[in-house]
TORPA-4810 file (N, C-alpha, C, O; in nm, 3 decimals):
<nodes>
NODE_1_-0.389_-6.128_-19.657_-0.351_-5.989_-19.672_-0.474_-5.903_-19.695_-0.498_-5.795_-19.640_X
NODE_2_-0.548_-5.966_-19.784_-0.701_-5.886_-19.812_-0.739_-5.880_-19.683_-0.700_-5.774_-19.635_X
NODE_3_-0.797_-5.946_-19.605_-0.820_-5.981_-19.436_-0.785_-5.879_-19.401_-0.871_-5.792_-19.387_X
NODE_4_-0.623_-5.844_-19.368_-0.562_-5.759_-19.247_-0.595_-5.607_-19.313_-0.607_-5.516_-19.231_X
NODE_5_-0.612_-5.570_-19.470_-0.634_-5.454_-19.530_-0.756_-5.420_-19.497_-0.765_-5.299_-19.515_X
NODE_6_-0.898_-5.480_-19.441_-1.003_-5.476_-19.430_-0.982_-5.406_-19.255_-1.027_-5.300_-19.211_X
NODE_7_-0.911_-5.492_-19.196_-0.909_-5.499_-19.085_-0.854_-5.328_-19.016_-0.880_-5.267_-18.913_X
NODE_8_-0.782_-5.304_-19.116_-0.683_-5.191_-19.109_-0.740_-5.052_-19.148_-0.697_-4.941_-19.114_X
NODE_9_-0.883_-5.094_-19.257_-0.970_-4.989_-19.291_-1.109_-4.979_-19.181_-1.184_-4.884_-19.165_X
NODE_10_-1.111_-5.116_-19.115_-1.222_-5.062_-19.048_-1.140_-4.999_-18.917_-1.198_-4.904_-18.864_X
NODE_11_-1.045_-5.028_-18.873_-0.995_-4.941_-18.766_-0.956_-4.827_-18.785_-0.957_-4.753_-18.686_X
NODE_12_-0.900_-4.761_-18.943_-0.878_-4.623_-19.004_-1.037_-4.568_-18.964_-1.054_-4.471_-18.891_X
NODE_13_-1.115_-4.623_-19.006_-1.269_-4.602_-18.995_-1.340_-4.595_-18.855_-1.446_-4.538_-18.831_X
NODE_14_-1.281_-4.646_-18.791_-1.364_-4.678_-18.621_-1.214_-4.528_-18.600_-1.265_-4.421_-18.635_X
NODE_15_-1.125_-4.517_-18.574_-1.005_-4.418_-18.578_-1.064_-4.296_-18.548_-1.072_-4.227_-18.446_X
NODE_16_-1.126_-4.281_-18.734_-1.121_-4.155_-18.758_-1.320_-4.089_-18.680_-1.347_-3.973_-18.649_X
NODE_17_-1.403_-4.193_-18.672_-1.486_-4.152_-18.599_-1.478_-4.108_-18.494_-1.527_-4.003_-18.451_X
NODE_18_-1.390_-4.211_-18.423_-1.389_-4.149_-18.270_-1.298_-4.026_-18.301_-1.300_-3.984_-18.185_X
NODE_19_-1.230_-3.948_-18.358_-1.220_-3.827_-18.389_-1.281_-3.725_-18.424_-1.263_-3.614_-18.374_X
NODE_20_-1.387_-3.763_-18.544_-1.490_-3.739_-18.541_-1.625_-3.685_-18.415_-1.690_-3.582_-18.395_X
NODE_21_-1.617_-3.802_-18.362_-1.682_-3.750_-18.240_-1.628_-3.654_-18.098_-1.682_-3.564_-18.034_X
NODE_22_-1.519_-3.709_-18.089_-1.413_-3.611_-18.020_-1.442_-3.452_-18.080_-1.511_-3.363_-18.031_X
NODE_23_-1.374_-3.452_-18.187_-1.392_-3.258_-18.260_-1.559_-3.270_-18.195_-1.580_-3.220_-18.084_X
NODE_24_-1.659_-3.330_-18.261_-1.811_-3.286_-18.220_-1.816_-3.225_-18.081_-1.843_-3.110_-18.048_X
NODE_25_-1.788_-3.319_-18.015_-1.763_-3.334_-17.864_-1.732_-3.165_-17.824_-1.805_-3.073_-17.785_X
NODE_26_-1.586_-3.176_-17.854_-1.519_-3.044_-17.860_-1.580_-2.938_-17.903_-1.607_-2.853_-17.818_X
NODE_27_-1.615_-2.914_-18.030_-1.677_-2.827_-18.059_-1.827_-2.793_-17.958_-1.853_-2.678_-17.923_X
NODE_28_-1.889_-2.877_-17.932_-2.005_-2.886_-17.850_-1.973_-2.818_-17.723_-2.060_-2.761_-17.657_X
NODE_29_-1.846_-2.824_-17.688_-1.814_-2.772_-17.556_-1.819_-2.655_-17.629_-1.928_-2.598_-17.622_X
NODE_30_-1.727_-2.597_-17.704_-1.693_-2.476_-17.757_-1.838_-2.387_-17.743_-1.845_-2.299_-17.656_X
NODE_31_-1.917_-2.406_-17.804_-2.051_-2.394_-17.877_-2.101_-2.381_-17.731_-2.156_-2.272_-17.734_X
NODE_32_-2.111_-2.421_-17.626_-2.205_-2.442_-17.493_-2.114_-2.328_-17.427_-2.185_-2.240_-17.379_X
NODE_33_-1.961_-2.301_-17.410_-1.909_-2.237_-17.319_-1.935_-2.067_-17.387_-1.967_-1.972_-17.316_X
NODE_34_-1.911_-2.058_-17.543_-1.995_-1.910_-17.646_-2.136_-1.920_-17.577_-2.184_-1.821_-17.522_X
NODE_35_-2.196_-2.029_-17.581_-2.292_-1.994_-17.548_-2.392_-1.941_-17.407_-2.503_-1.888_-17.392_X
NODE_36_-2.283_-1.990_-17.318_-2.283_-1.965_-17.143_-2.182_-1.797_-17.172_-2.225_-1.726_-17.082_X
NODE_37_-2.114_-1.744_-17.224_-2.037_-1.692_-17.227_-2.147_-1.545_-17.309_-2.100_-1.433_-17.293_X
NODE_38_-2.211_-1.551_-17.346_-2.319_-1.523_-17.439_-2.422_-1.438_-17.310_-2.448_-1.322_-17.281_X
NODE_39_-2.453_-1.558_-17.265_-2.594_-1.535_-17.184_-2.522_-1.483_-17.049_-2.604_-1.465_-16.959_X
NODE_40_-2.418_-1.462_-17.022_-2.329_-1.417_-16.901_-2.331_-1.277_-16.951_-2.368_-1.184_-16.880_X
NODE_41_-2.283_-1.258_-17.100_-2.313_-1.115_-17.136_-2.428_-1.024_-17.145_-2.431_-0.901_-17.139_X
NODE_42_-2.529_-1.117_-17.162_-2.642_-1.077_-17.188_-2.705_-1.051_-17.042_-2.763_-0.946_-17.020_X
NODE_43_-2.692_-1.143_-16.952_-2.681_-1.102_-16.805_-2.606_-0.983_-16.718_-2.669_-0.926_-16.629_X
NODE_44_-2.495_-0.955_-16.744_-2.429_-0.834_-16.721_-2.497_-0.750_-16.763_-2.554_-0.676_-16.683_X
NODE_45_-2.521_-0.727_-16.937_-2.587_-0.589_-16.969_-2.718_-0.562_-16.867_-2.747_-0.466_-16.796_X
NODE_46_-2.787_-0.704_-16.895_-2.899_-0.698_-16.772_-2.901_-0.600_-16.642_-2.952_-0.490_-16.619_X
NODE_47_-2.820_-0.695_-16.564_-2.761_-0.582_-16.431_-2.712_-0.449_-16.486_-2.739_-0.356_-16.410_X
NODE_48_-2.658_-0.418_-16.579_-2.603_-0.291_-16.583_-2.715_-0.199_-16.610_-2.697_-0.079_-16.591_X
NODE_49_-2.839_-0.246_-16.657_-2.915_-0.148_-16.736_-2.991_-0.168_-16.566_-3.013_-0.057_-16.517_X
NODE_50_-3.025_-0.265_-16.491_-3.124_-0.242_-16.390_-3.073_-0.171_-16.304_-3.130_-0.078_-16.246_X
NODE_51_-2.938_-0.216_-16.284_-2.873_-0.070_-16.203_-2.844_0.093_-16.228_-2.827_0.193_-16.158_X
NODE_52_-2.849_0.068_-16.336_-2.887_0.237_-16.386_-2.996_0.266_-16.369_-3.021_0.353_-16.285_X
NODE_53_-3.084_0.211_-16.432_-3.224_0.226_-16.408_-3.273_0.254_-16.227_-3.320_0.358_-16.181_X
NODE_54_-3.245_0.136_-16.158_-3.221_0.197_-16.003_-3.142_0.317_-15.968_-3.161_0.395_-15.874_X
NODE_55_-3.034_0.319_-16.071_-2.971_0.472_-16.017_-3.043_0.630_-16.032_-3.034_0.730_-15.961_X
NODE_56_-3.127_0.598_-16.176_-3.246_0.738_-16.177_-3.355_0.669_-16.151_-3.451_0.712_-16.216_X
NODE_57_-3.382_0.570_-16.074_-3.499_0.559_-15.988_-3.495_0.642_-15.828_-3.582_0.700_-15.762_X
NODE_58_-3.347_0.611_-15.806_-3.322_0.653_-15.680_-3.312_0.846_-15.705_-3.400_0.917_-15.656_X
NODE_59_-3.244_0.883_-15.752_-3.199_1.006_-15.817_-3.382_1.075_-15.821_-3.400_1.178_-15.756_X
NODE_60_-3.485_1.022_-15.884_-3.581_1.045_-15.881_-3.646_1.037_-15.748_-3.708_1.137_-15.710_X
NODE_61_-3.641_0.929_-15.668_-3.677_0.951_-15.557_-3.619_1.090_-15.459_-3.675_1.176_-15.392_X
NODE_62_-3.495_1.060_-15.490_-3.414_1.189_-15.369_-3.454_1.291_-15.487_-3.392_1.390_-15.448_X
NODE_63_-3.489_1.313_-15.553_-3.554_1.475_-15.632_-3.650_1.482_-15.548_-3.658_1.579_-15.473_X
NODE_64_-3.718_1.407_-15.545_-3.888_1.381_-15.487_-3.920_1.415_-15.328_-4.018_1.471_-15.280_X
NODE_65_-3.774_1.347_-15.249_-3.791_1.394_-15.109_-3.714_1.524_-15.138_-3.763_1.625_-15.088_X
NODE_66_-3.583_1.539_-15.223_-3.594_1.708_-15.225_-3.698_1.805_-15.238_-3.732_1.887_-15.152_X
NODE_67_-3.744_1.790_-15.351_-3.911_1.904_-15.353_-3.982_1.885_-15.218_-4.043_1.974_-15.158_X
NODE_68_-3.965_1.739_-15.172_-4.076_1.792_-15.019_-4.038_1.849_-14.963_-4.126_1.934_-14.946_X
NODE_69_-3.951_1.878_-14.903_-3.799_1.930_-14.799_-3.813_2.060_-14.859_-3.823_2.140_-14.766_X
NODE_70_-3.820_2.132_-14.990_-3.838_2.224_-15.036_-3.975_2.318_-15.027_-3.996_2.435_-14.995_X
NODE_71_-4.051_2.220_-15.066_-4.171_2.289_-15.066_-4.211_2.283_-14.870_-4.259_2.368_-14.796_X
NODE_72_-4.184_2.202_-14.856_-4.195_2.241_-14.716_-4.108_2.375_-14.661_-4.182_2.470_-14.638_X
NODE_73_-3.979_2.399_-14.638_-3.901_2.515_-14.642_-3.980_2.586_-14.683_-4.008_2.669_-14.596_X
NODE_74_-4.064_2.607_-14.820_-4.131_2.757_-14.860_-4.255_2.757_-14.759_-4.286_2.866_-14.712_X
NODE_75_-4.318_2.661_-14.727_-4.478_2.646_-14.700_-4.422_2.727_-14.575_-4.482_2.833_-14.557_X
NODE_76_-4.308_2.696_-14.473_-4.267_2.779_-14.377_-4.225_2.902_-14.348_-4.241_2.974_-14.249_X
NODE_77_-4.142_2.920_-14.491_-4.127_3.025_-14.496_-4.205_3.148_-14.540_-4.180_3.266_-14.514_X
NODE_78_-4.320_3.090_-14.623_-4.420_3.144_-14.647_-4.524_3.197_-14.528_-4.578_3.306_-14.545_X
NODE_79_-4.550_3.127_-14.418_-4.588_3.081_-14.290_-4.509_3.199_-14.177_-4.555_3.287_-14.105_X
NODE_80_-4.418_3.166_-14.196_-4.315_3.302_-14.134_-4.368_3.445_-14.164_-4.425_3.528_-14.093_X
NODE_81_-4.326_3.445_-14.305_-4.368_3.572_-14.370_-4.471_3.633_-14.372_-4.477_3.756_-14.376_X
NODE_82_-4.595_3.536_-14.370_-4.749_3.595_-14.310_-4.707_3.625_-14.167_-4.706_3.748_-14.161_X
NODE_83_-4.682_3.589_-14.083_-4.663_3.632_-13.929_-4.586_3.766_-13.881_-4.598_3.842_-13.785_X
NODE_84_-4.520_3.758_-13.971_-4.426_3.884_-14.000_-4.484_3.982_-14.024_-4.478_4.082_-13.953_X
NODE_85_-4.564_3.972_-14.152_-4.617_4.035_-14.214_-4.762_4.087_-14.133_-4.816_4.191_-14.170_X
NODE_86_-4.812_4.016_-14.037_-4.928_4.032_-13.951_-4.879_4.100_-13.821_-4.964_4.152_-13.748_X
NODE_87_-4.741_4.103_-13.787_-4.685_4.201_-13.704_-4.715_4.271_-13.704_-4.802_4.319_-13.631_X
NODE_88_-4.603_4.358_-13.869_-4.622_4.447_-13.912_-4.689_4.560_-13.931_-4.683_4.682_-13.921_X
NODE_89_-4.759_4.464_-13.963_-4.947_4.542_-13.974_-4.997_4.594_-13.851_-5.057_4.701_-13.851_X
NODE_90_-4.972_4.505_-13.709_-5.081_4.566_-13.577_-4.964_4.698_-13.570_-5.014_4.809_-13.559_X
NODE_91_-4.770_4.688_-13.576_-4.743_4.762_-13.559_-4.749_4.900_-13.635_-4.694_5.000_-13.589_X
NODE_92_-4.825_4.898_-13.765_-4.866_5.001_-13.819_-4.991_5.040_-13.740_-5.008_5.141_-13.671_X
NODE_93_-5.059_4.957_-13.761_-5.195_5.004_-13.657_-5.149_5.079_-13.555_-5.153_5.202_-13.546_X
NODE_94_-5.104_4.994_-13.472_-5.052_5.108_-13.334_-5.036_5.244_-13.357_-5.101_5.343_-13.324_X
NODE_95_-4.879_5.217_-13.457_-4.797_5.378_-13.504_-4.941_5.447_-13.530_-4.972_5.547_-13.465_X
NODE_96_-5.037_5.384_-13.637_-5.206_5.516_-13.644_-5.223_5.539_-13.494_-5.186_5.642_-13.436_X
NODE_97_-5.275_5.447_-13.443_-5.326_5.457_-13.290_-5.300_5.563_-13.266_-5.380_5.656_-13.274_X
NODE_98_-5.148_5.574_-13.221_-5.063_5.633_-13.153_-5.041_5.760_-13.229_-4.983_5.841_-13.156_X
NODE_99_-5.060_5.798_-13.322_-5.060_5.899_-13.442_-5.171_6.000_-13.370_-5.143_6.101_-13.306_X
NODE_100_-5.303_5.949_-13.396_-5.415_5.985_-13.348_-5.481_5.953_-13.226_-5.599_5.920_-13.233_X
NODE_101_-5.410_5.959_-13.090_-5.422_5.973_-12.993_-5.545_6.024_-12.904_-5.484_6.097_-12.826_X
NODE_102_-5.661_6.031_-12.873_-5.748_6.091_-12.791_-5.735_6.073_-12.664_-5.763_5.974_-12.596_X
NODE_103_-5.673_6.219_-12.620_-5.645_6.266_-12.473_-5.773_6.343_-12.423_-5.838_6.414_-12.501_X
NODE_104_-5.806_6.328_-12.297_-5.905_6.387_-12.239_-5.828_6.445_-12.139_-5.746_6.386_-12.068_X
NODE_105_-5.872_6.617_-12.138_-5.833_6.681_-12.083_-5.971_6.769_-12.008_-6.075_6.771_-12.074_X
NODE_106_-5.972_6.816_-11.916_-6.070_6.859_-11.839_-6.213_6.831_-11.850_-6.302_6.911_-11.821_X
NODE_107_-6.233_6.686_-11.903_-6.371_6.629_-11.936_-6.361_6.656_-12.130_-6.437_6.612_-12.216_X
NODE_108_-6.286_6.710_-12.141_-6.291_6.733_-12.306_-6.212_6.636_-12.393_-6.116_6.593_-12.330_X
NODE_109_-6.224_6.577_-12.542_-6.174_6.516_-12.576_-6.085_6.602_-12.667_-6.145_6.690_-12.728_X
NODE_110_-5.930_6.591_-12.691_-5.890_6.630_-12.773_-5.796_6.532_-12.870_-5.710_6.456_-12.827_X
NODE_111_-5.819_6.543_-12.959_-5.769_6.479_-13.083_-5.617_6.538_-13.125_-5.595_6.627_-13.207_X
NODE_112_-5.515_6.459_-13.040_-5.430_6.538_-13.111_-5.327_6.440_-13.243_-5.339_6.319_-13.260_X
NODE_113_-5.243_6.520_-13.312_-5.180_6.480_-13.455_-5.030_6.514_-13.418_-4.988_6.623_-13.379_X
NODE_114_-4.963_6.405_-13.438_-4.814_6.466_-13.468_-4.790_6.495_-13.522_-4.674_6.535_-13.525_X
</nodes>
């Protein structure tokens, strides 16, 4: 009887280890899948922050080809506006020209004024 009580504690004992190791086991999974579960989060935030970050990278870029596109538009329109503005001008000249007219009349010069 002592025998089979021995026998009965080392298998309570061999039993409760492999339970023992089982929960470990288990828990170990637990512990590895928090911890994959963890670094999956920590990965997401990752992407989320590089994609924002690409989103006012890009946002910065298209500012960037906007101002060229812009400053180009003015450099032209600026460009315009001198040409315009250099019209202007010969056609003022003229209007003098033409203001102050010298007609020659019988070998004589006369200066005339509107």
């Amino acid at each position: 009887m002592l025998n089979y009580l021995k026998q009965m504690r080392v298998f309570v004992v061999v039993k409760l280890e492999h339970a023992v190791i089982k929960l470990k086991v288990k828990h170990m999974r637990i512990y590895q899948e928090m911890l994959s579960l963890l670094k999956l989060k920590w990965l997401k935030e990752q992407v989320s922050k590089k994609q924002k970050i690409k989103l006012k990278l890009k946002k910065l870029i298209n500012l960037q080809t906007q101002l060229l596109i812009y400053f180009n538009w003015q450099q032209e329109f600026m460009q315009s506006s001198k040409v315009q503005l250099l019209e202007q001008k010969q056609i003022l000249f003229d209007a003098q020209a033409l203001h102050q007219q010298f007609f020659v009349i019988n070998g004589l010069q006369v200066l005339l004024y509107d």
